[in-house]
N, C-alpha and C positions, 0 to 999 in steps of 0.2 A: 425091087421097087425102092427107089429111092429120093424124097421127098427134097427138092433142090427149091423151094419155096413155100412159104405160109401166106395166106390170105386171114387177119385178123378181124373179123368184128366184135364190137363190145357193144353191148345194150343195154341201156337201163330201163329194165323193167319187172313193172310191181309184182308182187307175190301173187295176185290174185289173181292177174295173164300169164306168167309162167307156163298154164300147163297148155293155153294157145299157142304161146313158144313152140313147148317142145313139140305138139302137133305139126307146127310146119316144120322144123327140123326132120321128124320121122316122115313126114310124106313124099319128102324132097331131094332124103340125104341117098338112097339108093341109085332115086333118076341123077343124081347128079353126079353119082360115083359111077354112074353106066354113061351116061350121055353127053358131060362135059369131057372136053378134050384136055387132057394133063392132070385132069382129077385122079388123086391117089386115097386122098383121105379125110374126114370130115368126121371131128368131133365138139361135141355139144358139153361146155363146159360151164358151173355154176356154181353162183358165191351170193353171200348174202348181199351186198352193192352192187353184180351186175349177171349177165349172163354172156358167155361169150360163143359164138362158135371158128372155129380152128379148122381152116380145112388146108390140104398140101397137096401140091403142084407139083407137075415137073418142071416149071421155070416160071419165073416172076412176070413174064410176056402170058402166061398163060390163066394167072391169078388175077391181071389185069384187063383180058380178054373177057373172062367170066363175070366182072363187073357190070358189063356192059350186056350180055346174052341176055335172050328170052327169058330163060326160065328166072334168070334174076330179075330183071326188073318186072315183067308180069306177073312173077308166082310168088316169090321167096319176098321180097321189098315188099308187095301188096296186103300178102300177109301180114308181114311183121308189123309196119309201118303204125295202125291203128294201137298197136301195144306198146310201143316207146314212150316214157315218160319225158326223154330227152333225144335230141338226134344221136343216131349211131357212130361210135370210132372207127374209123375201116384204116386198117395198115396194111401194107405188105413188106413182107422180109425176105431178101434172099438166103439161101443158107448156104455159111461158109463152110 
């Protein structure tokens, strides 16, 4: 397994949502490691200015792909969305 892109979001949001964060992260991050196609990896990382999660592809077609699926925009976005203080940074990077 070898992770040939990142899909980056960063979130800002309050202390006091956080642990609704990490809820959708946990209910989500299995099916998406079973069900999305080129999903390798998917880590939930946090700092006091933001929350990000980090998840790896097998190609940056495939990070961009999952932008756009079901489970993101109905499950993962609907979730989160209510908890952002600000709108989300989403990057993607290939990796050299």
């Amino acid at each position: 397994m070898k992770v040939n892109a990142y899909l980056e979001i960063t979130m800002k949001i309050e202390a006091v949502n956080r642990p609704a964060a990490a809820k959708v992260y946990a209910d989500y991050r299995e099916p998406f490691l079973k069900t999305i196609e080129g999903a390798l990896t998917k880590d939930l990382l946090i700092r006091d200015e933001d929350v990000q999660v980090l998840h790896g592809f097998d190609s940056v077609a495939q990070a961009q792909v999952y932008l756009t699926s079901e489970m993101f925009q109905n499950d993962v976005f609907v979730g989160l969305k209510p908890l952002w203080s600000a709108d989300p940074d989403v990057k993607i990077y290939g990796v050299a």
